[in-house]
LOKE-506383 format. One record per atom (N, C-alpha, C, O, CB): x, y, z; residue in one letter. Coordinates in steps of 0.1 Angstrom, whole numbers, plus 2048, in hexadecimal, padded with zeros to 3 digits. Glycine has a CB too. Example, Ala and Ser with C-alpha at 12.3 -4.5 7.8 and 13.67 -1.06 7.14 Angstrom:
8847C784Ea 87B7D384Ea 8847DF84Ea 88E7DF855a 8717D385Aa 8807EA847s 8897F5847s 88180084Fs 88680B850s 88D7FA839s 
END
This chain:
2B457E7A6x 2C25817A7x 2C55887B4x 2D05867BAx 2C758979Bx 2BB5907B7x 2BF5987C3x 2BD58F7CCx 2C758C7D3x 2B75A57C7x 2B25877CCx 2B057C7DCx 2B85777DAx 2BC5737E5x 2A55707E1x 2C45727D0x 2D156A7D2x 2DD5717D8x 2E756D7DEx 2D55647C5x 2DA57D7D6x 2E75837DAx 2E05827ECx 2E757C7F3x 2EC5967D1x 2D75877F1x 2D358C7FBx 2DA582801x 2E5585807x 2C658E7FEx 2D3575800x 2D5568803x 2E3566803x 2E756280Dx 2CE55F7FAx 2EA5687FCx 2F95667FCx 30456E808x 30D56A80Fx 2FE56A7EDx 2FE57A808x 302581813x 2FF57C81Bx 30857A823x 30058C814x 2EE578820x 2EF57382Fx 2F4568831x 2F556583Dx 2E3572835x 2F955E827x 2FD55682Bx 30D55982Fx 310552839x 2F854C824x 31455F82Bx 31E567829x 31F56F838x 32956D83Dx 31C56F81Cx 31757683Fx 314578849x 31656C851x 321569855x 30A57E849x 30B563852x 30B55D860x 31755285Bx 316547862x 2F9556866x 320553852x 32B54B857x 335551859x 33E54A85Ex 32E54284Fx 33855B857x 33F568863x 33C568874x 34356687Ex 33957885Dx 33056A873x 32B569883x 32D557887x 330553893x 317570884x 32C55187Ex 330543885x 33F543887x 344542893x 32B53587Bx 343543880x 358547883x 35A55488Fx 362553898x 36155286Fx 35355C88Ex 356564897x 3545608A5x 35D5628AEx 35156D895x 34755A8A8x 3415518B2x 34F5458B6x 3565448C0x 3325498ABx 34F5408ACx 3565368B0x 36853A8B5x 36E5358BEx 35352B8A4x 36C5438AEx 3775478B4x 37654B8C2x 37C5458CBx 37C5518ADx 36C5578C5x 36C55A8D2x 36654E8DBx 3665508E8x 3665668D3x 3605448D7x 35C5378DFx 36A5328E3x 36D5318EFx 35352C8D7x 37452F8D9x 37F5288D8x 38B52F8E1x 3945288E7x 3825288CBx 3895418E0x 3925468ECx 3905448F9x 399542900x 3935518ECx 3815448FDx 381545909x 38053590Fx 38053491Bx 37554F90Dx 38052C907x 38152090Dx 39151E910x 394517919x 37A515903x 39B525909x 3AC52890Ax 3AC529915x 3AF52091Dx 3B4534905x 3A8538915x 3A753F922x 3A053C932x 3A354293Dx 3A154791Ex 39552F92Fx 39352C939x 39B51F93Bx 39951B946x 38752C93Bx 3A2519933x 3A950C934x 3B7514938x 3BC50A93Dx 3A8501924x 3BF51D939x 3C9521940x 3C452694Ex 3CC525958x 3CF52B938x 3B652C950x 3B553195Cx 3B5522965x 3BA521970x 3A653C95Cx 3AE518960x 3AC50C962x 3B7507965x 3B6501970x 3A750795Ax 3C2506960x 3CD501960x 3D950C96Cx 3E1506973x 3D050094Fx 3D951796Dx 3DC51F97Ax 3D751C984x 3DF51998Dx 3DB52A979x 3C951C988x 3C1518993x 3C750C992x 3D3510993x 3B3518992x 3C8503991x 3C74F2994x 3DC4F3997x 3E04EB9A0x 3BF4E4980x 3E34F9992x 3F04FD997x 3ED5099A5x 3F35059AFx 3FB506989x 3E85109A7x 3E75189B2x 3DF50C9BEx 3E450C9CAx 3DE5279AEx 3D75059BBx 3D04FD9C5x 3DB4EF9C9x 3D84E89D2x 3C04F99BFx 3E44EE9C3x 3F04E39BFx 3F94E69CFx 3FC4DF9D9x 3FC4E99ADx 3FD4F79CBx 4084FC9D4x 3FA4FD9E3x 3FD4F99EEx 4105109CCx 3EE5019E1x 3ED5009EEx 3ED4F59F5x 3EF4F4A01x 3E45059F1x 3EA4EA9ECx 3E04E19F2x 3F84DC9FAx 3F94D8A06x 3D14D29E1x 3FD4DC9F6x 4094DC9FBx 40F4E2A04x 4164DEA0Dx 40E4DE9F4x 40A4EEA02x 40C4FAA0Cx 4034F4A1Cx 4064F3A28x 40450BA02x 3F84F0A15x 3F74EAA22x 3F84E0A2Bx 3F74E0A37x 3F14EAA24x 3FD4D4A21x 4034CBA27x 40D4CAA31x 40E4C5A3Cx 4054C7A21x 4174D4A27x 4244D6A33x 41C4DFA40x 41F4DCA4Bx 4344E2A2Ax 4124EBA3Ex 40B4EFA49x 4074E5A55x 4094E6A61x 4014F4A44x 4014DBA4Cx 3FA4D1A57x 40A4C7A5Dx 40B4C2A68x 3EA4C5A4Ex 4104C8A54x 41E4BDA5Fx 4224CAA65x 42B4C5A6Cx 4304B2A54x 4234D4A67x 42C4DCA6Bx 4224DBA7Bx 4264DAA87x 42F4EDA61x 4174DCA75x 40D4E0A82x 40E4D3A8Fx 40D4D3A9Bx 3FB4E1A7Cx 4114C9A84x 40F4BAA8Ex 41D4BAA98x 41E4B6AA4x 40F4A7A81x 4284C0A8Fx 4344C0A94x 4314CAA9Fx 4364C7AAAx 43F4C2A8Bx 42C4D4A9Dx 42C4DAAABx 4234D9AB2x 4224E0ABBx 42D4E6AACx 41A4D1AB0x 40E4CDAC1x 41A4C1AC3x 41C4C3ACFx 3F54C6AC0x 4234B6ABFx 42C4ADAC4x 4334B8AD0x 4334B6ADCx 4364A8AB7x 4394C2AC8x 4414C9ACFx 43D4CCADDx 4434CBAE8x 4434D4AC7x 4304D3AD8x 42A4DAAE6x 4264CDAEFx 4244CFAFBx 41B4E4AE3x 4254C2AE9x 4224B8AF5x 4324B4AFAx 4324B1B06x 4174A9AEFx 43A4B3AF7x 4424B1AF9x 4494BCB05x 44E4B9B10x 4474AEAEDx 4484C8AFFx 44B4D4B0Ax 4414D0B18x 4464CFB23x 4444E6B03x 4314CEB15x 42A4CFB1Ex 42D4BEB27x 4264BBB31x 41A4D3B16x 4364B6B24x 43D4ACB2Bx 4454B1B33x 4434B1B3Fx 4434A4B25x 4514B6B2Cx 4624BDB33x 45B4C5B3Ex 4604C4B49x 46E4C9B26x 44E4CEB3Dx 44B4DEB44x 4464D1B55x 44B4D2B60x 4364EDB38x 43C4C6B50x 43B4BFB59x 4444BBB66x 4424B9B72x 4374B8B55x 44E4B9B5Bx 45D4AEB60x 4634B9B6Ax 4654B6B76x 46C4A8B51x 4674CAB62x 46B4D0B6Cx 4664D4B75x 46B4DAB7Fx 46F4D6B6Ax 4564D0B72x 4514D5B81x 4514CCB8Dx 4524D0B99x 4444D8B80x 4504C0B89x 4534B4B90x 4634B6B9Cx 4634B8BA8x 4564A9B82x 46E4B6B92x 47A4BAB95x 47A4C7BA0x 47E4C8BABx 4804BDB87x 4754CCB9Ax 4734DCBA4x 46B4DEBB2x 46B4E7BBAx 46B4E7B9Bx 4644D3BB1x 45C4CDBC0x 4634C5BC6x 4664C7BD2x 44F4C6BBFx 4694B8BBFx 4774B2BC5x 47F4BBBCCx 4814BCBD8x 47F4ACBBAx 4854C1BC3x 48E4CCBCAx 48D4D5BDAx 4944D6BE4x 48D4D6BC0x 4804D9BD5x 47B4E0BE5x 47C4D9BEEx 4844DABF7x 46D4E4BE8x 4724CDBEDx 4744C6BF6x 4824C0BFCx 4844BCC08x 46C4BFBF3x 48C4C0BF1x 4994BBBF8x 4A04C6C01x 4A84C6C0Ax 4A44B6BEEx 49A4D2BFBx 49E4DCC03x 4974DFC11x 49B4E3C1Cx 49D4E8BFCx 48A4DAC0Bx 4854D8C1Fx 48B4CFC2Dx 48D4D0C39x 4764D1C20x 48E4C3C1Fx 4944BAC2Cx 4A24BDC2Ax 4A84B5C31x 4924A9C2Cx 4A94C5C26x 4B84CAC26x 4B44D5C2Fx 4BC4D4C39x 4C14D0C17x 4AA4E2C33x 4AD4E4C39x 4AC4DCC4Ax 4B44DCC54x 4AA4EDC35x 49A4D4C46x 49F4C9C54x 4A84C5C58x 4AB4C6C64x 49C4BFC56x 4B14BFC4Fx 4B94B8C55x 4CB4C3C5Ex 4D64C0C64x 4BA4ADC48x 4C34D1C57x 4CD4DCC5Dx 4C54DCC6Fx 4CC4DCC79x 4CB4EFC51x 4BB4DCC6Ex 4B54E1C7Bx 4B94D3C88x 4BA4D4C94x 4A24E5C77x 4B94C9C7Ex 4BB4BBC87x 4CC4BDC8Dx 4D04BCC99x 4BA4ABC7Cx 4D24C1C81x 4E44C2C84x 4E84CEC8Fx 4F14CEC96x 4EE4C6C73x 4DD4D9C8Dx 4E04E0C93x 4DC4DACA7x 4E24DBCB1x 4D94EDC8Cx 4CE4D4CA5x 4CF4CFCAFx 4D54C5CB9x 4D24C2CC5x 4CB4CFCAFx 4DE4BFCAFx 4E74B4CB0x 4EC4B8CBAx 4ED4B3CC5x 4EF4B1CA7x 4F34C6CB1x 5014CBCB4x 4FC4D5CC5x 5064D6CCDx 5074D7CA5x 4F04DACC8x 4EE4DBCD3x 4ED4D4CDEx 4EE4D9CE9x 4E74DFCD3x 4EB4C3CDAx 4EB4BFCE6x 4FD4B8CE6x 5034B4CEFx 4DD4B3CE9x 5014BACD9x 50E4B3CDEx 5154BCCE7x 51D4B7CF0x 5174AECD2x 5144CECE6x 5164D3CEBx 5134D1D03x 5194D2D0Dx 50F4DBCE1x 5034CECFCx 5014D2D0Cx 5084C6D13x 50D4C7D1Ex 4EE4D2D11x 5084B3D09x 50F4ABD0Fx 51C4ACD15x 5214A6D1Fx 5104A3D09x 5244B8D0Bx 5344B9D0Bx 5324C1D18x 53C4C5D1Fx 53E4C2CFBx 5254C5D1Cx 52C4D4D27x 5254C5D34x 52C4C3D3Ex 51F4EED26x 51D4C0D32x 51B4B8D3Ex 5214B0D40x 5204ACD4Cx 5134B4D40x 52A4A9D38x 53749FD35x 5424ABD40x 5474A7D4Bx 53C49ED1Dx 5424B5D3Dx 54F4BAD41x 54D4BCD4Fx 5564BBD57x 5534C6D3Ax 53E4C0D53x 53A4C4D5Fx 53C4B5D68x 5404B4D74x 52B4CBD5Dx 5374A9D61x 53F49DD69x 54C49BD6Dx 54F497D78x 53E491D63x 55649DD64x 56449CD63x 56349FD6Dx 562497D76x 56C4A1D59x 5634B1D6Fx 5684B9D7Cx 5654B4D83x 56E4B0D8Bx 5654C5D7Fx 5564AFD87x 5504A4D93x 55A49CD94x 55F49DD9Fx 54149CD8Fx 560492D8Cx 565488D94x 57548BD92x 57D482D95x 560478D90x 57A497D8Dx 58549BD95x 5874A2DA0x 5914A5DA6x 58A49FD91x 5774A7DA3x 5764AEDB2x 57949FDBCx 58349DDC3x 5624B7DB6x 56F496DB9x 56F487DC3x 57D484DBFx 584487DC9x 563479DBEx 584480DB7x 59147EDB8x 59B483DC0x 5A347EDC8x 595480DAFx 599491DBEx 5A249EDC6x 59E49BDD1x 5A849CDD9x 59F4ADDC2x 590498DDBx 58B495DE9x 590486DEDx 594484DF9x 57A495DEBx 59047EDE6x 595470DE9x 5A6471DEDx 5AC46BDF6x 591466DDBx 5AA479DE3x 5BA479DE6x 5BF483DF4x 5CA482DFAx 5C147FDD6x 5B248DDF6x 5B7495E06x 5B5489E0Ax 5BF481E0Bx 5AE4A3E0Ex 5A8485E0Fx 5A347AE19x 5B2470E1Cx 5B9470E26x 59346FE12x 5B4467E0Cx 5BF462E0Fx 5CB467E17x 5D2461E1Fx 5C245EE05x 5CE473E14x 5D7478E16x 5D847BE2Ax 5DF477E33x 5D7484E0Bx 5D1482E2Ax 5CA482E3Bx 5CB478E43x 5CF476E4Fx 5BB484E3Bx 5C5470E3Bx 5CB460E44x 5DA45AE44x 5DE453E4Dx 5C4453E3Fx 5DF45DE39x 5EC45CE3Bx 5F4462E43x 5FE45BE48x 5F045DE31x 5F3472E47x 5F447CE4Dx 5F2477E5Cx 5FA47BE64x 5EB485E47x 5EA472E5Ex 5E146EE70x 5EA461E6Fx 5F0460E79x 5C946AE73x 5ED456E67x 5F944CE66x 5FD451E6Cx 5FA454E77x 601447E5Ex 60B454E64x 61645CE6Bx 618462E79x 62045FE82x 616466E65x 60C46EE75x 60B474E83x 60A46BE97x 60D470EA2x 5FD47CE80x 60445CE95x 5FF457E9Dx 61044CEA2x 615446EACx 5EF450E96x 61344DE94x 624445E92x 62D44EE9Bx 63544AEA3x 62C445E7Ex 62C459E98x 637462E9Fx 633462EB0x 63B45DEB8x 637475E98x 626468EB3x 61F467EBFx 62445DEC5x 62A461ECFx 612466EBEx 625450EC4x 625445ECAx 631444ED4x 63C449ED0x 624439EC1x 631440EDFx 641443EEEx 642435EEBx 63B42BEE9x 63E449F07x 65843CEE9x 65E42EEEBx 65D426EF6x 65942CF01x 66A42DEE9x 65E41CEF6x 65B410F01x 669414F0Ax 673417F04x 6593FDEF8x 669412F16x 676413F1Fx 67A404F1Fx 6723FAF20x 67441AF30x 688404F1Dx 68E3F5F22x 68E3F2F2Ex 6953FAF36x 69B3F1F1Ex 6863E4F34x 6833DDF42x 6883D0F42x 6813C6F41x 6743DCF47x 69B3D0F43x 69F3C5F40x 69A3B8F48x 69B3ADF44x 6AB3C7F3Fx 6953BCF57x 68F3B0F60x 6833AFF5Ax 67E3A4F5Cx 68F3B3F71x 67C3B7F54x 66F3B0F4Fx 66C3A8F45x 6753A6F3Dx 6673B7F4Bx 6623A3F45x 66139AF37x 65B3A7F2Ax 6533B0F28x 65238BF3Ax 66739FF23x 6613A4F14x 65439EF12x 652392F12x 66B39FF08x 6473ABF0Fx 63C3A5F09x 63F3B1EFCx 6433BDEFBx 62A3A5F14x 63C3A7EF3x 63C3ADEE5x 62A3B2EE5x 6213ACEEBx 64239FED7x 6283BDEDFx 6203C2EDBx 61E3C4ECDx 6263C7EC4x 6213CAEE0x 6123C4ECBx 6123C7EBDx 6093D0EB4x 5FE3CEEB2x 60F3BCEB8x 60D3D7EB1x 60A3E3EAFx 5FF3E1EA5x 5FE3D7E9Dx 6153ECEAAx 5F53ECEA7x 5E63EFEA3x 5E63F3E94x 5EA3FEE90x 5E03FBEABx 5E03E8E8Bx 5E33F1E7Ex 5D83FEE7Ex 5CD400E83x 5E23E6E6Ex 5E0404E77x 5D7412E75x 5CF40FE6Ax 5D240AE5Fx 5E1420E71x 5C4412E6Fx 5B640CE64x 5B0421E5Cx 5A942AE61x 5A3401E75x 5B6421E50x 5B342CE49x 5A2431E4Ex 59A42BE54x 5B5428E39x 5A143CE4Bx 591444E4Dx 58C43FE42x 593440E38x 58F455E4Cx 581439E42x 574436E39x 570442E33x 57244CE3Bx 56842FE40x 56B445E25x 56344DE1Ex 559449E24x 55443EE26x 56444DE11x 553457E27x 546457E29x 538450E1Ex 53B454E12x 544465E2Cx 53444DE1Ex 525444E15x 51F44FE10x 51944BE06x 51843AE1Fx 51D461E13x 51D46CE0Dx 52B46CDFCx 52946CDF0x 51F477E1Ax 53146CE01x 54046BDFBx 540466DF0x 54046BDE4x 54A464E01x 53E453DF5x 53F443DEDx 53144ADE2x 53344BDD6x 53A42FDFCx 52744FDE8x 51B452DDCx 51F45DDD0x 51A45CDC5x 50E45ADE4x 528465DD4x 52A46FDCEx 53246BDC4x 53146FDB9x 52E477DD5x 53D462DCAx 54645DDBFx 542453DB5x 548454DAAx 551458DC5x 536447DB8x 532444DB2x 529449DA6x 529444D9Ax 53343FDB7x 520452DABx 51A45DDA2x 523461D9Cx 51F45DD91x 515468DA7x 52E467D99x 53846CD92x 53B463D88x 53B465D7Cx 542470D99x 540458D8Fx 545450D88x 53A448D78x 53E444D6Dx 549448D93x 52B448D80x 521443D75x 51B451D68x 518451D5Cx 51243DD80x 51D45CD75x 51A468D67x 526464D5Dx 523463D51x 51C47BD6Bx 536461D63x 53E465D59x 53F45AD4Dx 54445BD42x 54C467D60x 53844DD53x 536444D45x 52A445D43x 52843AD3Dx 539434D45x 51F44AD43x 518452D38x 51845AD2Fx 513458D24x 513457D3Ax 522469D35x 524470D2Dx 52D46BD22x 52946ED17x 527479D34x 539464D24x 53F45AD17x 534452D14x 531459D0Bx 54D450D1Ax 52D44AD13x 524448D0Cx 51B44CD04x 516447CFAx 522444D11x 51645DD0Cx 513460D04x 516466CF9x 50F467CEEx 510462D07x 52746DCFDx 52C473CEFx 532465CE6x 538468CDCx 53A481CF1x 53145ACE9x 536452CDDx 52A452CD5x 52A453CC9x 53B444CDFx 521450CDCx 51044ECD2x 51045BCCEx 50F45ACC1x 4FE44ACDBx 510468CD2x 513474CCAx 51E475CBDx 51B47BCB3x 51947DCD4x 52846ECBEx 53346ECB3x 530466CA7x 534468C9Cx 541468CB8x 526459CACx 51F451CA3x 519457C99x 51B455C8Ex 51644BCA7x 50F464CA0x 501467C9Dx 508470C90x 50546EC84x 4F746FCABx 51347CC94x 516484C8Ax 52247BC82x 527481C78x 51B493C8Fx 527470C84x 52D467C7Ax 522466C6Dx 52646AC62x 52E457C81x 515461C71x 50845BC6Ax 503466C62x 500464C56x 4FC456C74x 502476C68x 4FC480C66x 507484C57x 50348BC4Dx 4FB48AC75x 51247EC59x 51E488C51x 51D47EC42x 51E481C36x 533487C5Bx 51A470C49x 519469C3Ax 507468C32x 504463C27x 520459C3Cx 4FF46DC3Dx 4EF471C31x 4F4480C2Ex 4EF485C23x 4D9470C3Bx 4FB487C35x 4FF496C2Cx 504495C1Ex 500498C13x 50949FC33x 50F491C22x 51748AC15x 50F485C0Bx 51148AC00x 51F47CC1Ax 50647CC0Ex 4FE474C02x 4F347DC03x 4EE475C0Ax 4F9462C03x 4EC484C03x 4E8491C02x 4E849DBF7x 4E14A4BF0x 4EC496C0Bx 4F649CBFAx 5014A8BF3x 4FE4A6BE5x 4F84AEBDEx 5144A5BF5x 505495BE1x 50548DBDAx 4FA48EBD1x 4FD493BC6x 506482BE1x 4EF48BBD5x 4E248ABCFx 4DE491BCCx 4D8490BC2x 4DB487BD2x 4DE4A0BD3x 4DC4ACBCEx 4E34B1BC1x 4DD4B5BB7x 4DF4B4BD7x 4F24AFBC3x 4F64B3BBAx 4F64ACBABx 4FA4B1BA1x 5004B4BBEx 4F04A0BABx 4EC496BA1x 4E149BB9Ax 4E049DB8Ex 4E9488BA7x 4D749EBA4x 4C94A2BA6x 4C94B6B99x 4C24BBB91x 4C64A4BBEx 4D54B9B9Fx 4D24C2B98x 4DB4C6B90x 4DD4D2B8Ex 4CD4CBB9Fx 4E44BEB88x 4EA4B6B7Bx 4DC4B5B6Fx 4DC4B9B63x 4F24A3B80x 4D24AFB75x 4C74A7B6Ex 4C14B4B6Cx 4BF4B7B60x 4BD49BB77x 4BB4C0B77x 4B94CDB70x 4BD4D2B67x 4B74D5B5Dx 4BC4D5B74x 4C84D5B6Cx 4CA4DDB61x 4CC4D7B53x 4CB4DFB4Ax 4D44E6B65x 4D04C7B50x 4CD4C4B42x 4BD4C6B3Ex 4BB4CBB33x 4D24B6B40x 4B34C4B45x 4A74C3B43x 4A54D2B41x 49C4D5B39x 4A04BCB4Dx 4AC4DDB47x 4A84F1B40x 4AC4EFB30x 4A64F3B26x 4B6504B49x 4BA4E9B31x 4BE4EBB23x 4B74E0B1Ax 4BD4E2B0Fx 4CE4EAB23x 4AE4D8B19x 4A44D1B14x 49B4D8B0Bx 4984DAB00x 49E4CCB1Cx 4964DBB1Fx 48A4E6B17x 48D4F4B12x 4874F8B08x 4804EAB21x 4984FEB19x 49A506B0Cx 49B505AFEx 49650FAF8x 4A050AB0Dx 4A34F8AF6x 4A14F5AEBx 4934F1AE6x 4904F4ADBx 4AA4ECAE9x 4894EBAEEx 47F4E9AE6x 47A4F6AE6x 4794FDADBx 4764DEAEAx 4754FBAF1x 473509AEFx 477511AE5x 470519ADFx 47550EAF7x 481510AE2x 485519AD0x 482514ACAx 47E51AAC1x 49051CAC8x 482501AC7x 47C4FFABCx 46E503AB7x 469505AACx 47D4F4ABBx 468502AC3x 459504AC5x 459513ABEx 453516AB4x 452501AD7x 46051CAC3x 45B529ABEx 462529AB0x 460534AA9x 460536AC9x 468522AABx 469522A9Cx 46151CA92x 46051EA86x 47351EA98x 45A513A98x 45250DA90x 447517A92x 440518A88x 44E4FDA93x 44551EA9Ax 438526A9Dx 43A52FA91x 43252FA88x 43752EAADx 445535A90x 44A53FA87x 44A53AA77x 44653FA6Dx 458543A8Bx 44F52FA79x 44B529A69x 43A526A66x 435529A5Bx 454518A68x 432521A71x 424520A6Dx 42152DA6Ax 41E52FA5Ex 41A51CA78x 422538A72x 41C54AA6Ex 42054BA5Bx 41954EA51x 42A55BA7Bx 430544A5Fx 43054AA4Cx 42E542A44x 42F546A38x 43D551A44x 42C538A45x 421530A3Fx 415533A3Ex 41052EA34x 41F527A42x 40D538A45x 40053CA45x 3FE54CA41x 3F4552A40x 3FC53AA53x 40C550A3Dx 40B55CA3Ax 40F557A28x 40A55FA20x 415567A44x 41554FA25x 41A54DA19x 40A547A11x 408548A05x 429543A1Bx 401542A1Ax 3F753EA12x 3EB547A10x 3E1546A07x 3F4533A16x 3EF552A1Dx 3E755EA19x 3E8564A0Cx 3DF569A05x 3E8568A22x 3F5564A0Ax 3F856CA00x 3F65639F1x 3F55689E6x 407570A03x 3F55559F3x 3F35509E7x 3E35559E4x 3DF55C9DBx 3F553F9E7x 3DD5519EFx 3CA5529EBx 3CD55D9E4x 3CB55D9D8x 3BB5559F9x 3D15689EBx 3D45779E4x 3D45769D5x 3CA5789CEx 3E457E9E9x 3DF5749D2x 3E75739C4x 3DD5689BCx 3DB5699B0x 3F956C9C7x 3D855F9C4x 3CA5589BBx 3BF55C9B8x 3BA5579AEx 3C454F9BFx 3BA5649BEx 3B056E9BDx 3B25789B3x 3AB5799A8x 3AE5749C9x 3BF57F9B8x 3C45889AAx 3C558199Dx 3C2588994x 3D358E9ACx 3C757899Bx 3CA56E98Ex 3BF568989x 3C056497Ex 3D3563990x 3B3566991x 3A8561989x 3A456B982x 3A4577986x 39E55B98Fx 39F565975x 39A57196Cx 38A57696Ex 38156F970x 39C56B95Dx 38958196Cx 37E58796Cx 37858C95Ax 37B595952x 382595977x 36F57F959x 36A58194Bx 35D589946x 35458B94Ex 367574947x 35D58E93Ax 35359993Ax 344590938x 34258892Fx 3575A692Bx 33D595940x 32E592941x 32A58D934x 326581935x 3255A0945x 32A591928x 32758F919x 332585917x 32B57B914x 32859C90Ex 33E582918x 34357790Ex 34056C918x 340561913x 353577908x 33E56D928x 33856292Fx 32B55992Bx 32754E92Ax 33756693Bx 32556592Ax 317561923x 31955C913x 30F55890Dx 30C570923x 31E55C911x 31E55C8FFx 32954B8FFx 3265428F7x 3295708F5x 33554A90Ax 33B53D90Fx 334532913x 33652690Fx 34353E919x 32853791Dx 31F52B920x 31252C914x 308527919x 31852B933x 311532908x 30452B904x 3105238F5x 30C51A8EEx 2F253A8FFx 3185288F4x 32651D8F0x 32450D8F2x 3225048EAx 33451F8FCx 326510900x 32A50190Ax 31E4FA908x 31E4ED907x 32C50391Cx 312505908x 3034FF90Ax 2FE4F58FCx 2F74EB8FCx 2F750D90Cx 3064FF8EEx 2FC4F98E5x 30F4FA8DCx 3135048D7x 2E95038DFx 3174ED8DEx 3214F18D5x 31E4E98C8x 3284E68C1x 32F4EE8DAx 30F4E48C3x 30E4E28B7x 3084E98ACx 3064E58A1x 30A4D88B6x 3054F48B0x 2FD5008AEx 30950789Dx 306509891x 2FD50C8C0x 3165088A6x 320510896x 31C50788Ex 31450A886x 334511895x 3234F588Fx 3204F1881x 3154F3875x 3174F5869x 3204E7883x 3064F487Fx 2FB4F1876x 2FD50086Fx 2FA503863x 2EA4EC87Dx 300508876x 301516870x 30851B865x 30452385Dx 30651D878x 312515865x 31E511856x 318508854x 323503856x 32F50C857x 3124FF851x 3094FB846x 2FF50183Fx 2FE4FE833x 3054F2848x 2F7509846x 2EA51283Fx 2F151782Ex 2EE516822x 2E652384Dx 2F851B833x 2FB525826x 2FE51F818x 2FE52680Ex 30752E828x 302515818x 30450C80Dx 2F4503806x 2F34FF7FBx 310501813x 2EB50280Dx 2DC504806x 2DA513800x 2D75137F4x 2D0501812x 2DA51D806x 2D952A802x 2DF52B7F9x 2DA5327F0x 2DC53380Ax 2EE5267F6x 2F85297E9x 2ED5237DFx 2E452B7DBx 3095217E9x 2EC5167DCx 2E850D7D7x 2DF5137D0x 2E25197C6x 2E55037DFx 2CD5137D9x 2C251D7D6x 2C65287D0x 2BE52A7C7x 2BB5217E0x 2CF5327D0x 2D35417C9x 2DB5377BCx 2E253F7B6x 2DF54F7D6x 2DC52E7B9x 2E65277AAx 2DA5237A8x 2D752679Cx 2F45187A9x 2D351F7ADx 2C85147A4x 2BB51E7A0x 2B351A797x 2C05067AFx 2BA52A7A6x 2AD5367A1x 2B653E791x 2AF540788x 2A95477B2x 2C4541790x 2C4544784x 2C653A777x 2C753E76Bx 2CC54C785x 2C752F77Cx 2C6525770x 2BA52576Dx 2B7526761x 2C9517772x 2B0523778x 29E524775x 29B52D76Cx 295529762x 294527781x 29F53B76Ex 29B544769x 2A054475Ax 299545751x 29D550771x 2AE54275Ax 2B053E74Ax 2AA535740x 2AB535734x 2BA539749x 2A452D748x 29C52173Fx 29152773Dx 28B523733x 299513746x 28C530745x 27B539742x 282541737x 27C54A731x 271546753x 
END
C-alpha cells in the first residue's frame, strides 16, 4: 500500500514538473517568436533605411559629378574671359597706337599744308614781281617822236617773257605737292583703319557682353546645385544618424535571457519528445499501485 502511494506521488510529481517544463518551454518559445518577429521588423526598417541611404548617396555623387562639370565649365569660361581681356587690352594698346600715328600723320599732314602754302604764297610774289617789272618796263618805254617825211616802220614790240621759277623752286613745289597727296592718302587709309577698328570693337562689346550673360547664368546654376548638394549632404548625416539610433533602440530591445531558462529552452528544442514519454510513465505506475492491492486481497 505504501509503494502505491509512493508511486502515485512520484508519478504525481513528474507530471507537475512535465507541465511546468512545458509551460516555461512554451513561454520562452512566445517570447522568442516576438523577439523574432521585432528583429525581422527592425531589420525591415533598416534594410529600407538603407535603401533610400544608398539612392540618396547615388543622387549625390550625380550631383557632385554634375557640380564637378559646371566647376570645369566655369573654369573654362574664366580663362576665356582673361584672355578676352588680354586681347581687349591689346587691342587698347593697338588703338592707342593708332591714335599716335594718326596724330603724328595729322601734324605732318599739317606741316605739308603750310609747305605748300609757303610755295603758293612764293609762286604768287614771283608772279606778282613779274607783273610788277611788266608794267614797270611799259611805263619806262619813250614815246616815238612823229617824222612825218619819214617812213613809217612799224615796230613790234617785245613780248615780255615772265621770270622762270627756278628748278630749286619747281622741286620744292613739286615735293609739296607729292607729300600733300600722301598725306591725304594717308589719312584716308587712317579713317579706314579706325572705321574697321570701331566695327571689331563694336562686335567685341557684343560678345563680351553675350559672353558674360552665359556667366552669370552658369553662377546661378551652380549656386543651386551647390545647395542642393549641401542638402542632400544634410539629409545623408540624418539618415545616418537616424540609423544610429535604430541599431541603438535594437540593441536596447533585444532581450537578454536568463542563463537557466536558455539552457533549459535549448535541451527543449534539443529533445521536444522527451514531455510526452514523461506523461505517460505515470499511468503504468497508477496501474501497478491498482493491480498490487487486488493481489494482496486474493492472498
Amino acid at each position: 500500500m505504501e509503494l502505491a502511494v509512493i508511486f502515485g506521488i512520484v508519478a504525481v510529481g513528474a507530471a507537475l514538473v512535465a507541465i511546468v517544463m512545458g509551460m516555461q518551454v512554451s513561454g520562452a518559445r512566445a517570447q522568442a517568436s516576438s523577439a523574432k518577429g521585432e528583429i525581422e521588423s527592425v531589420r525591415s526598417r533598416l534594410a529600407a533605411l538603407e535603401a533610400e541611404s544608398k539612392k540618396a548617396s547615388e543622387a549625390l555623387d550625380a550631383k557632385r559629378k554634375e557640380s564637378e562639370e559646371l566647376k570645369e565649365k566655369l573654369k573654362d569660361l574664366k580663362k576665356r574671359r582673361h584672355e578676352e581681356k588680354e586681347s581687349a587690352r591689346l587691342k587698347q594698346d593697338i588703338q592707342t597706337a593708332r591714335e599716335e600715328i594718326e596724330r603724328e600723320m595729322e601734324k605732318k599732314l599739317q606741316s605739308a599744308r603750310e609747305d605748300a602754302e609757303i610755295s603758293k604764297a612764293h609762286v604768287k610774289k614771283l608772279t606778282a614781281e613779274v607783273e610788277q617789272l611788266k608794267s614797270r618796263r611799259q611805263e619806262r618805254a619813250p614815246a616815238a617822236e612823229p617824222r612825218p617825211e619819214a617812213p613809217k616802220v612799224e615796230i613790234a614790240a617785245a613780248p615780255l617773257v615772265p621770270r622762270q621759277a627756278t628748278p630749286e623752286e619747281v622741286k620744292r613745289a613739286e615735293e609739296a605737292e607729292k607729300a600733300a597727296a600722301q598725306a591725304r592718302r594717308k589719312v584716308d587709309e587712317a579713317h579706314e583703319e579706325v572705321k574697321k577698328a570701331r566695327s571689331r570693337a563694336e562686335t567685341d562689346r557684343r560678345v563680351f557682353l553675350v559672353q558674360k550673360a552665359e556667366v552669370e547664368v552658369v553662377k546661378d546654376k551652380f549656386r543651386a546645385i551647390e545647395a542642393k548638394a549641401n542638402a542632400l549632404v544634410l539629409e545623408r548625416e540624418e539618415l545616418k544618424k537616424a540609423v544610429w539610433l535604430l541599431e541603438k533602440e535594437l540593441k536596447s530591445l533585444r532581450p537578454t535571457p536568463d542563463p537557466k531558462s536558455l539552457a533549459e529552452a535549448k535541451k527543449a528544442e534539443a529533445k521536444p519528445a522527451e514531455a510526452p514519454k514523461a506523461e505517460d510513465k505515470p499511468a503504468p505506475a497508477a496501474a501497478l499501485a491498482a493491480e498490487k492491492p487486488a493481489e494482496e486481497a486474493k492472498a
